[in-house]
C-alpha positions, 0 to 999 in steps of 0.5 A: 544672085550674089547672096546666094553664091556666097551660100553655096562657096560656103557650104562647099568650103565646109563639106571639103575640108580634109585633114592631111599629115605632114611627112614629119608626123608620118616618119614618126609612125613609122619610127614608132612601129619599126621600134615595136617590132623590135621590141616583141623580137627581143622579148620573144628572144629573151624569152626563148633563152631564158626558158632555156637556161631554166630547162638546163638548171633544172637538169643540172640540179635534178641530177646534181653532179656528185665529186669525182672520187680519189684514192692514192694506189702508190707512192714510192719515194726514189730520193729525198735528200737535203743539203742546207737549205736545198731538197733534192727529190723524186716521187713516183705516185699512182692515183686512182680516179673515180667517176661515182655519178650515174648519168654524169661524165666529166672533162678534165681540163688541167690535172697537176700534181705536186707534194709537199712536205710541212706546208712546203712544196718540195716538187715541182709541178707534175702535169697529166694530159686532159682525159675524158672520164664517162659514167662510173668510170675509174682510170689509173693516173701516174706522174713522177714528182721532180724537185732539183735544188728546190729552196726550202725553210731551214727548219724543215732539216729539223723537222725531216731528221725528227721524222727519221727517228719517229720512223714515219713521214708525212707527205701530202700529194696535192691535185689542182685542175679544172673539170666540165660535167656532160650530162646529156648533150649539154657540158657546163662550163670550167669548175675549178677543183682542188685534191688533198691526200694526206699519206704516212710513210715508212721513213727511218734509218735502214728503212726503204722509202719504195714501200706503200704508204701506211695509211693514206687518205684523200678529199676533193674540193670544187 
C-alpha cells in the first residue's frame, strides 16, 4: 500500500505543474505593448505630415513663383542741399509694382523705401503700409524721401558739385521687404526681398530738379 501511494503522488506532482508569471514580467508586457502603440501612432503621423510637406513642395515647385516686377514711374527732386558735411533732402517717388505670375499672389510684410547717393544713404527710411497684391496685378506705391541733417562723407560735396556740371545725377531708390506667396490655400512663409532702381536725372545750374527721370531701371532680388 505504501509503494503504490507514492506512485500515484508521483504521476499527480507531474501532470499538475503549471507555469505561472510574475506581476514584474507582466508589467514588462504591458510596458512593451503600450511603447508599440506609440511607435505606430508616431510613425503613421510622420508619415501623414511628411507626405504633406511633399504635396506642397511639389505645388511649390511646379508653379514656382516668378519675382514681382518694379519700375520707378516718377521721381521728383523737391530739395537737395549740402551744407559741410550735413545733406538736407526731399524726394518724392511713384513705383509701380507688378505681380507677373498667373496662379500666384503675394503679401507684402514690410515695404521700406530710401535713396542713396555714391553709396551713401541720404534719407531716411520710408515705410508702406503691408498691402495685398493678387494675380497679375499692378499697384501704384508713393513714399516721400525725408533726409534733415543727415551726415554724410566730405567727398560727396566733391562729387555732387561734379554732377552739377556734367549736368545729370545718379540716384539709386533702394526697397527692402519681406513678402509670403499664396497659391491656393496655402501661404509660405516670410521671403526677404530687396529692389535696386538705378535713375539718372536732370541736375545743373538752372535745371528744375521736378523733371522725370532720364532713364531709370530696377531689379529685384529675393
Amino acid at each position: 500500500f505504501h509503494s503504490t501511494f507514492n506512485l500515484h503522488l508521483s504521476h499527480t506532482q507531474t501532470m499538475s505543474v503549471i507555469t505561472i508569471q510574475s506581476p514584474k514580467h507582466c508589467a514588462t508586457k504591458q510596458v512593451f505593448k503600450i511603447e508599440r502603440n506609440y511607435k505606430k501612432i508616431f510613425f503613421a503621423f510622420s508619415t501623414f505630415f511628411t507626405t504633406i510637406l511633399l504635396l506642397i513642395l511639389l505645388i511649390y515647385f511646379i508653379l514656382k513663383p516668378s519675382k514681382p516686377q518694379f519700375s520707378l514711374q516718377e521721381l521728383d527732386i523737391y530739395q537737395l542741399n549740402l551744407t559741410g558735411p550735413i545733406l538736407n533732402s526731399a524726394i518724392q517717388l511713384t513705383l509701380l509694382s507688378k505681380n507677373p505670375n498667373q496662379k500666384v499672389s503675394i503679401y507684402y510684410d514690410e515695404f521700406q523705401v530710401y535713396a542713396t547717393y555714391k553709396n551713401q544713404q541720404i534719407t531716411s527710411d520710408s515705410f508702406v503700409p503691408p498691402f495685398y497684391q493678387g494675380q497679375q496685378e499692378s499697384n501704384l506705391l508713393s513714399s516721400s524721401l525725408i533726409g534733415n541733417g543727415l551726415p554724410v562723407a566730405p567727398s560727396i560735396g566733391y562729387q555732387m558739385g561734379h554732377d552739377q556740371v556734367s549736368g545729370r545725377l545718379v540716384l539709386i531708390l533702394k526697397v527692402n521687404g519681406k513678402l509670403r506667396w499664396k497659391i491656393g490655400t496655402w501661404v509660405s512663409g516670410r521671403y526677404r526681398f530687396n529692389v535696386n532702381c538705378v535713375s539718372v536725372v536732370a541736375f545743373g545750374i538752372g535745371t528744375s530738379m521736378n523733371v522725370p527721370p532720364m532713364t531709370s531701371q530696377c531689379s529685384t532680388i529675393i
